[in-house]
C-alpha positions in Angstrom: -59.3 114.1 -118.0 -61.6 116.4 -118.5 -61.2 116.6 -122.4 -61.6 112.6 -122.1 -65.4 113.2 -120.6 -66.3 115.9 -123.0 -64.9 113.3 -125.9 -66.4 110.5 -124.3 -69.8 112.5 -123.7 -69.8 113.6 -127.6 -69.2 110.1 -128.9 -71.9 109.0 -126.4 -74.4 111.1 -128.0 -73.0 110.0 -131.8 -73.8 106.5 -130.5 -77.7 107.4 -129.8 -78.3 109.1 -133.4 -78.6 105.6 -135.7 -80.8 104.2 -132.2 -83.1 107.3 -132.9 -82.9 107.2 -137.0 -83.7 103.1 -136.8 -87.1 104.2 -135.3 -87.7 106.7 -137.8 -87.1 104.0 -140.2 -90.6 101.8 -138.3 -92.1 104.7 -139.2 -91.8 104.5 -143.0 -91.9 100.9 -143.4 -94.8 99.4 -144.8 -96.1 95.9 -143.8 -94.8 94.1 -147.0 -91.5 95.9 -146.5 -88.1 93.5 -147.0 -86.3 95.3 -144.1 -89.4 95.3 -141.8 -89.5 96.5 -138.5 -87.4 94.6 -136.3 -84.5 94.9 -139.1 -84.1 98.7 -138.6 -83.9 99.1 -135.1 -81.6 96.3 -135.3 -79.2 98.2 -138.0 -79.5 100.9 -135.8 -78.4 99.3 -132.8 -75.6 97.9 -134.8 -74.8 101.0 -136.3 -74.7 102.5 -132.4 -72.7 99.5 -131.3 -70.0 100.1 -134.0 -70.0 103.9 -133.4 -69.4 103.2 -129.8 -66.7 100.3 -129.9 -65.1 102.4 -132.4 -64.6 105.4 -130.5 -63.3 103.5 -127.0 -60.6 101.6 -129.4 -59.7 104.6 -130.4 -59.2 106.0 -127.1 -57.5 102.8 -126.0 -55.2 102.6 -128.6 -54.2 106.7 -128.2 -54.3 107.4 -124.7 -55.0 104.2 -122.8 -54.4 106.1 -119.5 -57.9 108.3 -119.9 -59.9 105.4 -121.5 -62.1 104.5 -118.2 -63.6 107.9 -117.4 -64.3 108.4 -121.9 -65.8 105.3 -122.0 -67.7 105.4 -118.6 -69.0 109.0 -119.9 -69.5 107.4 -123.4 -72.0 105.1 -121.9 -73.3 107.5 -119.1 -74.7 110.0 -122.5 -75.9 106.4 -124.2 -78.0 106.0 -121.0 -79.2 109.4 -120.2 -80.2 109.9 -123.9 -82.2 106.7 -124.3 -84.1 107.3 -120.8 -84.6 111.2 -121.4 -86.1 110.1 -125.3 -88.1 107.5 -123.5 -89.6 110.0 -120.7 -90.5 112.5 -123.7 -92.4 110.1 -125.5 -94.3 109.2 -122.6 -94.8 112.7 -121.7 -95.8 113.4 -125.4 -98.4 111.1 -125.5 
């Protein structure tokens, strides 16, 4: 069970890298831009989405009896990732 939280805990944080590269993406884009600004932080929420789904298949299909604590840890790391980037910017600024 434990192995299933570390997994779940390591896809989790998978998950939060396209979030955090779809707002490097603003960053770079320019106002006449084709992707523009709300089209990367969507591709990266996509991207996240897919990383996520695809990693609590996997687990289902594998070992379905340790696929509630991965993909309650899975999301725990989504959330705790999102809110700690959130309370650094703040703090930054």
């Amino acid at each position: 069970m434990v192995l299933a939280i570390v997994l779940g805990a390591l896809s989790g944080v998978l998950g939060v890298l396209p979030l955090f590269l779809g707002l490097r993406m603003t960053r770079r884009v320019t106002d006449t831009s084709n992707l523009g600004h709300a089209g990367a932080l969507m591709l990266g929420v996509l991207l996240s989405f897919v990383i996520l789904f695809l990693g609590a298949i996997a687990c289902v299909v594998l070992v379905r009896d340790l696929a509630v604590p991965f993909v309650l840890a899975e999301a725990a790391v989504l959330v705790a990732c999102a809110i700690g980037y959130g309370v650094y910017t703040f703090v930054r600024k």
